[in-house]
C-alpha positions as CSV (number, residue, x, y, z in Angstrom):
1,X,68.4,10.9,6.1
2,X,65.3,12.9,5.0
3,X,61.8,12.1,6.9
4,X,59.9,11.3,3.5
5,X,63.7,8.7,2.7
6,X,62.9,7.3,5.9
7,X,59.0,6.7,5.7
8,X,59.7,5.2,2.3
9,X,62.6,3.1,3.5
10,X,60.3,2.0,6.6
11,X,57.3,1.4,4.4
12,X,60.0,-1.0,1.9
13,X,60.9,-3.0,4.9
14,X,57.7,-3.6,5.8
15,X,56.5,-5.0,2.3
16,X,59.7,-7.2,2.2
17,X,58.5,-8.9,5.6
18,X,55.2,-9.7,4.6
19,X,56.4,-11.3,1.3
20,X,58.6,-13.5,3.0
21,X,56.1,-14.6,5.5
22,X,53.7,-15.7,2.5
23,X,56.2,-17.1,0.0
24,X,57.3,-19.4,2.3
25,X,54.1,-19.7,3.6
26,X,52.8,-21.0,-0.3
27,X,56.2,-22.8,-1.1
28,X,55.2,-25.5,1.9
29,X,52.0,-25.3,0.5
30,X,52.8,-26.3,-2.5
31,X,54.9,-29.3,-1.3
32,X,52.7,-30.5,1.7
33,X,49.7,-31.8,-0.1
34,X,46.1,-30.3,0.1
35,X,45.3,-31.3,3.9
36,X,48.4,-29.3,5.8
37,X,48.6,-26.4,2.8
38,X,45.0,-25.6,3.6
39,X,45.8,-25.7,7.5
40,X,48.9,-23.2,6.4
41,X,47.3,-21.4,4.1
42,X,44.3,-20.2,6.8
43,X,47.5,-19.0,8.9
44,X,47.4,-15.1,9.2
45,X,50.5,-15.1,7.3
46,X,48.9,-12.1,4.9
47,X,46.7,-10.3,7.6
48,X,48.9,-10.8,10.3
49,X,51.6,-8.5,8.9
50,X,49.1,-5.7,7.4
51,X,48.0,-5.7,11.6
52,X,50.9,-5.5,13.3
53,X,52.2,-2.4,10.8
54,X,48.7,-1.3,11.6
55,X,49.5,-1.4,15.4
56,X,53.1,-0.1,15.1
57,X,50.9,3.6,13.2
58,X,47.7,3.3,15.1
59,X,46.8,2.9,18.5
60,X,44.4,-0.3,20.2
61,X,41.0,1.6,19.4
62,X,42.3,1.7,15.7
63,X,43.0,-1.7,15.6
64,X,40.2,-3.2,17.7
65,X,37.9,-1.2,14.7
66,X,39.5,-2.8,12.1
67,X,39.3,-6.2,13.5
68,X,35.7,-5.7,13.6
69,X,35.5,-4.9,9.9
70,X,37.6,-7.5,9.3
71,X,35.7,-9.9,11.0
72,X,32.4,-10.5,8.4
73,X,35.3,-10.2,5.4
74,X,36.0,-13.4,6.8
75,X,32.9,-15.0,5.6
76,X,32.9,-13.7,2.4
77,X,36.3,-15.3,1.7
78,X,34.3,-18.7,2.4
79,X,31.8,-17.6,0.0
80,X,35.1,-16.5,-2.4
81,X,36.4,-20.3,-1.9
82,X,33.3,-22.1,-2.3
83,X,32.6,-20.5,-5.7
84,X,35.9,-21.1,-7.1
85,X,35.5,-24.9,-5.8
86,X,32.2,-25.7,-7.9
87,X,33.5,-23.2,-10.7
88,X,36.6,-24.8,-11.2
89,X,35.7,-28.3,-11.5
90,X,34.6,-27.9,-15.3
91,X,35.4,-24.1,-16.0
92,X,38.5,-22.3,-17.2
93,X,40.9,-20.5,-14.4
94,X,39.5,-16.7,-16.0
95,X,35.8,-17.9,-15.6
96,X,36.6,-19.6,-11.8
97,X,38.7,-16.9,-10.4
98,X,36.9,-14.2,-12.1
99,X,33.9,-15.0,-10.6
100,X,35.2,-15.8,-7.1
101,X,36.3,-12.7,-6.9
102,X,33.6,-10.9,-8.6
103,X,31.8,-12.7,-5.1
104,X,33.9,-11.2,-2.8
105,X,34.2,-8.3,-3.8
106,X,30.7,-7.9,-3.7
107,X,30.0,-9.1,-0.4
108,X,33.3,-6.6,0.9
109,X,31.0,-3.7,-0.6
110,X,28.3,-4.9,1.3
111,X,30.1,-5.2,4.7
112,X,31.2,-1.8,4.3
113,X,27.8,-0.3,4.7
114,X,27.1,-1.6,7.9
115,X,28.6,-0.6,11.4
116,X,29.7,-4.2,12.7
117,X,29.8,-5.1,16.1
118,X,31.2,-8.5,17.5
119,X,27.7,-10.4,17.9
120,X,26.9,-9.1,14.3
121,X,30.6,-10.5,12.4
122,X,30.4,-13.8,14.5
123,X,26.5,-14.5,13.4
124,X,27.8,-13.5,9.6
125,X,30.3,-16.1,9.9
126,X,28.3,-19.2,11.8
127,X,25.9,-18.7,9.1
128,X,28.3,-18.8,6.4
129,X,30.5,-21.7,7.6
130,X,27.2,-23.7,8.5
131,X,26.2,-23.3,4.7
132,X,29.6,-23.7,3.0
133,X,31.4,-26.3,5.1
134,X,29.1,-29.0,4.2
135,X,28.9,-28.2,0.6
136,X,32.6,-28.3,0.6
137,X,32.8,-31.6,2.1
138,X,32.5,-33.2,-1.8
139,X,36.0,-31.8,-3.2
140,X,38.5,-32.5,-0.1
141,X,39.7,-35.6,-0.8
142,X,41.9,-35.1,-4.1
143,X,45.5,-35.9,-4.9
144,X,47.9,-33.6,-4.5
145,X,50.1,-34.2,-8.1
146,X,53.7,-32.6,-8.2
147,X,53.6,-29.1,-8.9
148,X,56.9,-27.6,-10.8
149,X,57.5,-24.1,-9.9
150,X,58.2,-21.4,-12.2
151,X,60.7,-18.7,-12.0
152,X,58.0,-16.3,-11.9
153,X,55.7,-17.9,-8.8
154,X,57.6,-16.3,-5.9
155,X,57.9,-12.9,-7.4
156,X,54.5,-13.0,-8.1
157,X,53.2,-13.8,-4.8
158,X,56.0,-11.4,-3.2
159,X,54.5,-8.2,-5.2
160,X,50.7,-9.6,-4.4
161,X,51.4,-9.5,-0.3
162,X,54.0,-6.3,-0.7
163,X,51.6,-4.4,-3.0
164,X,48.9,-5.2,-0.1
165,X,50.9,-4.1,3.0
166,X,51.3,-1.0,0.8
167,X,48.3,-0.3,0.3
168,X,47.0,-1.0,4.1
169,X,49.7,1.1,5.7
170,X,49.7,4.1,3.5
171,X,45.9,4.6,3.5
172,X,45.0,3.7,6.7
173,X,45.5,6.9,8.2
174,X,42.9,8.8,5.7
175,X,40.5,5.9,5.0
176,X,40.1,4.8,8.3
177,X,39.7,1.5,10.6
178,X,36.9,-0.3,8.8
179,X,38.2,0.5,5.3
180,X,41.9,-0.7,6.7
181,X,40.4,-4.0,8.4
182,X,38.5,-5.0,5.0
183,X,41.5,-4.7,2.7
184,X,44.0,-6.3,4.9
185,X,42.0,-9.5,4.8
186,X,41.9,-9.6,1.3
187,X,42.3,-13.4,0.2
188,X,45.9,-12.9,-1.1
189,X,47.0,-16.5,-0.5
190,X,44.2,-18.1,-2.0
191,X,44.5,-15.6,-4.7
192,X,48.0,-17.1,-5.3
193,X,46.8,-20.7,-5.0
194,X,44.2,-20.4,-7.9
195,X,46.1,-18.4,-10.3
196,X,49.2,-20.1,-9.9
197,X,48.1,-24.0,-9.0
198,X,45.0,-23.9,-11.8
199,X,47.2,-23.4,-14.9
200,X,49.5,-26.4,-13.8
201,X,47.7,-29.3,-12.1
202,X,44.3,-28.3,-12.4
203,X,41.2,-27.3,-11.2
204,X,39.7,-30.1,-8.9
205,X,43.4,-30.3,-7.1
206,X,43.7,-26.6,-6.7
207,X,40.0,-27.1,-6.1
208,X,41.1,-29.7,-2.7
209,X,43.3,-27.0,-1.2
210,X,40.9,-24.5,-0.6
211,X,38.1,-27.1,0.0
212,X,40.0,-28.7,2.7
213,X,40.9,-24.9,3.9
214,X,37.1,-24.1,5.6
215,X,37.8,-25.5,9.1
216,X,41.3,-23.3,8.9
217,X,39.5,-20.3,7.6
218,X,36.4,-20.8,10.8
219,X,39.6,-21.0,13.1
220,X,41.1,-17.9,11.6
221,X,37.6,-15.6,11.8
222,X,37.7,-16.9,15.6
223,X,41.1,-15.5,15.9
224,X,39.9,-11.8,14.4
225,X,37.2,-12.0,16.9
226,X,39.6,-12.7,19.6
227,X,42.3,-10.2,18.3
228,X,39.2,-7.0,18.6
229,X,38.4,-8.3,22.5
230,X,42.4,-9.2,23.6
231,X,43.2,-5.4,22.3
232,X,40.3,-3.6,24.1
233,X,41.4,-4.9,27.1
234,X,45.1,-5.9,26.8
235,X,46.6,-3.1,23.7
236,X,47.4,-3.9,20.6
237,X,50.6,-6.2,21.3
238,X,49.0,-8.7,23.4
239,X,45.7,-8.4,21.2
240,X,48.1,-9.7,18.4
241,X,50.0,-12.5,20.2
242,X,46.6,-14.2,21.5
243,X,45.3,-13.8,18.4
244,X,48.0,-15.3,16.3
245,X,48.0,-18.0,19.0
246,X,44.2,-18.7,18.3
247,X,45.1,-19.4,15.1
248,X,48.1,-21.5,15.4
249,X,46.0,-23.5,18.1
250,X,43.1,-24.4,16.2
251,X,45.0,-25.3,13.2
252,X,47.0,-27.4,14.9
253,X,44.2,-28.9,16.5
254,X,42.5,-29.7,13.2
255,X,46.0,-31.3,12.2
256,X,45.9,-33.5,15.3
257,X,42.3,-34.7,14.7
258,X,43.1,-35.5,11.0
259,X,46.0,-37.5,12.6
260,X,44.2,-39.2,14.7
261,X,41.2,-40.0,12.4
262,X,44.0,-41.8,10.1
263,X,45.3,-44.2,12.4
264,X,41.9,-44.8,13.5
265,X,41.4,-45.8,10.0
266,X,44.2,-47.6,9.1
């Protein structure tokens, strides 16, 4: 087998993982209701698999740059959700999404001018949760109606996450750490969410999911933080393992409280 068949073959497997972590990521989603598809949606089941086919080309420095890049993206997908949330309340999916993501990719542009450093992309994203948490609060609590699936929806979402991981691993070795840690935290599951869910229930339940997703998303940004300290010291395999078990702690942690809070309740 030729080098170029085999970097092509590699780079084919790779997208095929990554869209199976986030179809069936979305699929339980979907089915779960707005509370536990936020918490899964704010898993790193898009980022997680652009880093570790980061690690597997790049060594720790590489990927403890990236994660600092990566870091303040994180508040601008908070800014992302929050605009799509008041948008879509009385606007059209074109005019919502369009102009979530019209906000994010303006604040990505912005990050990229600036040399992060840890204190820096945590500051970015207590401010940023400290402003949109609360004005989230308002559009958490809406029914989840039944959503019927299309034969399209998982395609779609597969070639969103694949065409990603493309992109990540084949440029990362000419556009560098910060450029790499930006575009593999591009909102690709929320992405899904609002262009798939608005059409077909709505905009105020689609609305819920991503509303409900800002504790999960403050979790995740925690766990990019973690994953730049844990692979300066540790390398990049560890880094990744304590940083996907941030994650997976805090979200279950936020599950527990809800829990909790509802039998208190009831």
């Amino acid at each position: 087998m030729s080098l170029d068949l085999h970097v092509l073959l590699f780079l084919f497997l790779r997208m095929a993982i990554a869209a199976a972590f986030v179809v069936t990521a979305s699929i339980i989603t979907e089915r779960s209701g707005p509370v536990i598809g936020a918490l899964i949606a704010t898993l790193p089941v898009s980022a997680g698999p652009s880093y570790v086919f980061l690690a597997i080309d790049h060594d720790a420095a590489f990927i403890a740059q990236g994660a600092l890049a990566s870091l303040p993206v994180n508040a601008a997908t908070i800014f992302m959700c929050l605009t799509y949330v008041v948008l879509s309340q009385r606007h059209t999916l074109v005019v919502s999404c369009g102009s979530a993501f019209a906000v994010w990719i303006g604040m990505a542009s912005i990050i990229r001018q600036f040399d992060w450093t840890l204190t820096a992309g945590l500051a970015a994203n207590l401010i940023a949760f400290g402003i949109c948490i609360p004005l989230l609060a308002r559009y958490r609590h809406v029914k989840m109606p039944l959503v019927m699936r299309r034969w399209y929806d998982v395609p779609m979402r597969a070639a969103l996450v694949a065409t990603l991981v493309a992109i990540v691993v084949s440029t990362s070795s000419w556009v560098g750490p910060r450029i790499s840690g930006i575009i593999a935290l591009f909102p690709v599951v929320f992405s899904s969410m609002m262009v798939i869910l608005h059409p077909r229930i709505g905009g105020s339940p689609t609305a819920a999911v991503l509303a409900n997703s800002a504790w999960g998303l403050l979790g995740f940004g925690m766990a990019v933080a973690v994953l730049h300290v844990a692979v300066v010291w540790f390398g990049s395999a560890v880094g990744l393992c304590v940083a996907l078990g941030t994650c997976v702690a805090w979200n279950l942690t936020l599950w527990w409280r809800g829990r909790r809070r509802l039998r208190i309740e009831t």
